[in-house]
C-alpha positions as CSV (number, residue, x, y, z in Angstrom):
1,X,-9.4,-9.4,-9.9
2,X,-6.8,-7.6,-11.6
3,X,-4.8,-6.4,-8.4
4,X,-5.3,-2.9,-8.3
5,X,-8.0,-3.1,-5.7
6,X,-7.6,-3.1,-1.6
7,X,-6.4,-6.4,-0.2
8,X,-9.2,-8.3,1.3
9,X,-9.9,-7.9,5.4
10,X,-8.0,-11.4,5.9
11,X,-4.9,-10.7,4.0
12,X,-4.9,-7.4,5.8
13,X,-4.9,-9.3,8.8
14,X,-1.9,-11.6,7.7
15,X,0.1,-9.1,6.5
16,X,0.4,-7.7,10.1
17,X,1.2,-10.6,11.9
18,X,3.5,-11.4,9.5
19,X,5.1,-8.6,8.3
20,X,7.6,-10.2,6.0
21,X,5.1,-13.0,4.8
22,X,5.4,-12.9,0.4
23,X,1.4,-12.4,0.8
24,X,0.2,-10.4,-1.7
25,X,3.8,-9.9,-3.0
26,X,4.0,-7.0,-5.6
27,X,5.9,-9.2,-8.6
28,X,3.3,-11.8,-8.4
29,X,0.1,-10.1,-8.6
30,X,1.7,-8.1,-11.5
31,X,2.7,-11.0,-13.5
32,X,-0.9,-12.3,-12.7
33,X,-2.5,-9.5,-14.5
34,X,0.0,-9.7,-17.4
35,X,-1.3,-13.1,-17.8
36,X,-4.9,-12.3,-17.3
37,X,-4.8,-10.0,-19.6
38,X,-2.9,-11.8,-22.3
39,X,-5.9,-14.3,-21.7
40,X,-8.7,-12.1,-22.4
41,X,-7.3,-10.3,-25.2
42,X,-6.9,-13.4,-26.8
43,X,-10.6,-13.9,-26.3
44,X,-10.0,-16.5,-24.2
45,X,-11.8,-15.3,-20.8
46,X,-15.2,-13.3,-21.1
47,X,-15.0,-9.9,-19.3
48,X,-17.9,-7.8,-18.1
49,X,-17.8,-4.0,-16.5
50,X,-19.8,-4.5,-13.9
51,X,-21.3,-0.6,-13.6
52,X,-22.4,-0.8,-9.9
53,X,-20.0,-2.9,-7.9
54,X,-21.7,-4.1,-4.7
55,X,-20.2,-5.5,-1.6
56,X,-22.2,-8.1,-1.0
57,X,-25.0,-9.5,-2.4
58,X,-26.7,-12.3,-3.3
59,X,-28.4,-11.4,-6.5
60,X,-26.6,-12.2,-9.8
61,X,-26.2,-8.8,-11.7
62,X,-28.6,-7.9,-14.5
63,X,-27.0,-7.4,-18.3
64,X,-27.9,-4.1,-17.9
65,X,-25.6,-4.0,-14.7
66,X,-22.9,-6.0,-16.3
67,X,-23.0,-5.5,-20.1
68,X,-19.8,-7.4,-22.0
69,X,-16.6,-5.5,-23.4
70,X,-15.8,-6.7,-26.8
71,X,-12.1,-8.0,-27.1
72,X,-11.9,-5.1,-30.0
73,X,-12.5,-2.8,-26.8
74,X,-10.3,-4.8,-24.3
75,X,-7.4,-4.4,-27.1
76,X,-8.0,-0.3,-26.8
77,X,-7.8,-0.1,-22.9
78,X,-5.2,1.6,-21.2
79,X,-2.7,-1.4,-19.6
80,X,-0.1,0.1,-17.9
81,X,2.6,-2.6,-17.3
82,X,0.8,-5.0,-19.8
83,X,-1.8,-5.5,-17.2
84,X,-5.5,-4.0,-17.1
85,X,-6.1,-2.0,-13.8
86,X,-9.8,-2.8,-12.2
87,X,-11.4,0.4,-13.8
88,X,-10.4,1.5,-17.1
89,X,-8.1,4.4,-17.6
90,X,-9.6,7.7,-19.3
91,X,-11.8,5.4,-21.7
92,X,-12.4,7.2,-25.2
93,X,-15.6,6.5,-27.2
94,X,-13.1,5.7,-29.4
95,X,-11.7,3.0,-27.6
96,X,-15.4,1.9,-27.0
97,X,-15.7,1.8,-30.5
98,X,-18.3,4.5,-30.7
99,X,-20.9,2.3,-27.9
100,X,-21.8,5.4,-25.8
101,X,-23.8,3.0,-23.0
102,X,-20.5,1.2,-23.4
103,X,-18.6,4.1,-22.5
104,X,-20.7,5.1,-19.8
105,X,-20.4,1.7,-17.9
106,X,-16.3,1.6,-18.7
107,X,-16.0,5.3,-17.2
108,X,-17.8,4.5,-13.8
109,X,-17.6,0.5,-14.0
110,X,-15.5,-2.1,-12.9
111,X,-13.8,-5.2,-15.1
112,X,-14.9,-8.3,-13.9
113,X,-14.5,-11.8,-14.8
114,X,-16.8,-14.6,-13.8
115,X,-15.8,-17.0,-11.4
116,X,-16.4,-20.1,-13.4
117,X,-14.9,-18.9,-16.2
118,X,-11.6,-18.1,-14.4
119,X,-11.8,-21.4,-12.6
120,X,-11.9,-23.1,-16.0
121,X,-9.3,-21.0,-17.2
122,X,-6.8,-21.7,-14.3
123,X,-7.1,-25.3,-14.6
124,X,-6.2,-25.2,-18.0
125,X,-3.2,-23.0,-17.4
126,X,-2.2,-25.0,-14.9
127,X,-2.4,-28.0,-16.9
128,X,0.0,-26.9,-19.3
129,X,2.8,-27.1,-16.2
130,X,4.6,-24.1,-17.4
131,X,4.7,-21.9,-13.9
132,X,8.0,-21.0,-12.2
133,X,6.2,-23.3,-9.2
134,X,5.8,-26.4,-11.6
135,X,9.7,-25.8,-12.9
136,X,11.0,-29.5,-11.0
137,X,7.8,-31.5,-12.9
138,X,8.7,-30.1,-16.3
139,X,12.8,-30.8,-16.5
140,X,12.8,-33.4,-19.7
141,X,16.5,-34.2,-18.7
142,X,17.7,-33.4,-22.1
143,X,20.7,-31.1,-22.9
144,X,23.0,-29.6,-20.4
145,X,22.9,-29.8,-17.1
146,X,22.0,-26.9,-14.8
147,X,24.2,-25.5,-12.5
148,X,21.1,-24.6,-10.3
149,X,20.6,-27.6,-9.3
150,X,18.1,-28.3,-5.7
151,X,21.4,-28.8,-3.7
152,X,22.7,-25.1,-4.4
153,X,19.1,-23.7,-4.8
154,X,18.4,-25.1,-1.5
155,X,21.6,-24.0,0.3
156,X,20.8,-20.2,-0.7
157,X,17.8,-20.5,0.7
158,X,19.1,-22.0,3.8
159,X,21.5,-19.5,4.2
160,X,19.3,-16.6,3.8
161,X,17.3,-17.8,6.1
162,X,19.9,-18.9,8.8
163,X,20.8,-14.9,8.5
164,X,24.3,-15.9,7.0
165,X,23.3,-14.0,3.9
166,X,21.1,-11.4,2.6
167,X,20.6,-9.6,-0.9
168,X,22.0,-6.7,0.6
169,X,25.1,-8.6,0.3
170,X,27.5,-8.9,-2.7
171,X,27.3,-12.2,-4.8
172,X,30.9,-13.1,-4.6
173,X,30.3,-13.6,-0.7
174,X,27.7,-15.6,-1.2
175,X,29.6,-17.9,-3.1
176,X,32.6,-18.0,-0.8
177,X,29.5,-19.1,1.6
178,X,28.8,-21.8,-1.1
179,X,32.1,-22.9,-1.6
180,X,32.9,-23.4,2.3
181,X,29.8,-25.1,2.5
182,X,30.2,-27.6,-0.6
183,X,33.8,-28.2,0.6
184,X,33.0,-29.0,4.2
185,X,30.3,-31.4,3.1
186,X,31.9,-32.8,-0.5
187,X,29.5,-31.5,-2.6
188,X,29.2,-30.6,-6.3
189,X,30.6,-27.7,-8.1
190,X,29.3,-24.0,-6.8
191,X,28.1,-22.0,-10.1
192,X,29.5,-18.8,-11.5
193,X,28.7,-15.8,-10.1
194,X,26.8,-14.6,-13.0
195,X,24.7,-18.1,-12.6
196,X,24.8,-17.4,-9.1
197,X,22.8,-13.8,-9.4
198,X,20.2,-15.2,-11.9
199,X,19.2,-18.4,-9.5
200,X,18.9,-15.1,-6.3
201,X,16.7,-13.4,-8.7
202,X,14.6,-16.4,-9.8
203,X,14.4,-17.7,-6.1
204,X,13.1,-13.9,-5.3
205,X,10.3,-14.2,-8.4
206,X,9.5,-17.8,-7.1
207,X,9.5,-17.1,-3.1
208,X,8.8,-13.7,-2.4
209,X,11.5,-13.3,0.2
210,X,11.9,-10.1,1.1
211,X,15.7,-11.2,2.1
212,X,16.5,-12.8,-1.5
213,X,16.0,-9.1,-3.4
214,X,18.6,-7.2,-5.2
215,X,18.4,-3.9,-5.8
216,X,19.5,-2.8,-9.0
217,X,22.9,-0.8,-8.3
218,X,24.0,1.9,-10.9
219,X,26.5,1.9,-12.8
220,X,29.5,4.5,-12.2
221,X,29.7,7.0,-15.5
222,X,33.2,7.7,-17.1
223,X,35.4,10.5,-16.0
């Protein structure tokens, strides 16, 4: 649930076959726990440590199994990276808020959150259209316009993936690429460079392309 755990036997699978598929792809499931755990310290998603996690079965948990952490508790939790991990770090009975059955569960237990609940929750998310994914239904067309624009978005990601261009490549020949390509075919103005590296960095968050990523290069210190 909250991305620390094994991938599942299928994505497994997947991930083989395709070894540069953005399954499973590291920036995503971590923003996903930010945001799942935003959600349920805000009290808006009901969590449960569910003190014997089973495989499979197809008998509901009892309470006893699966007693609810207060969001007083959830607030105390150890998030590295904004995000809770599956089981709790080092809980305190201080963080439990002096609940030593609490404790107990949180120290040998696993956060859980109902699948109705999240299904609910998702669907209102979603609703709210504010996901990098839902970025072309939620342009209201006033102010400025963007230099990203589809045309230029999608010619990076043509040229990436015609091999003309990698991340591992510098910025300004990607828009000498860009240029070229908007000149041969009459097109609109190519962005700034600085533009240019923000719309390869958003296109990486929004794709998972291994081939769109930047490494951060270091900066040279003074003599």
């Amino acid at each position: 649930m909250w991305g620390g755990l094994p991938q599942p036997e299928p994505v497994r699978n997947l991930k083989r076959r395709f070894k540069k598929a953005s399954i499973g792809f590291g920036p995503w499931r971590q923003k996903a726990g930010q945001r799942l755990t935003a959600a349920v310290r805000r009290g808006e998603l009901v969590v449960y440590v569910l003190s014997k996690p089973r495989v499979r079965s197809l008998a509901l948990p009892s309470q006893e199994e699966m007693p609810l952490v207060p969001v007083s508790v959830l607030r105390r939790l150890i998030a590295p990276r904004k995000s809770l991990p599956d089981h709790p770090i080092r809980p305190s009975i201080r963080a439990a808020k002096g609940n030593e059955k609490l404790l107990g569960s949180l120290t040998s237990g696993l956060l859980v959150v109902r699948a109705n609940d999240f299904d609910v929750w998702y669907r209102s998310e979603r609703a709210k259209g504010k996901w990098p994914s839902q970025k072309h239904s939620t342009r209201s067309g006033i102010g400025r316009p963007t230099t990203q624009s589809d045309a230029v978005r999608n010619r990076v990601i043509g040229l990436v993936r015609d091999g003309k261009w990698t991340g591992r490549d510098s910025i300004a020949t990607l828009r000498r690429l860009l240029v070229e390509a908007s000149e041969a075919s009459g097109g609109g103005k190519v962005p700034s460079p600085d533009t240019l590296a923000r719309l390869v960095s958003q296109l990486h968050s929004e794709t998972g392309e291994s081939e769109l990523f930047r490494a951060k290069r270091s900066r040279r210190k003074g003599m």
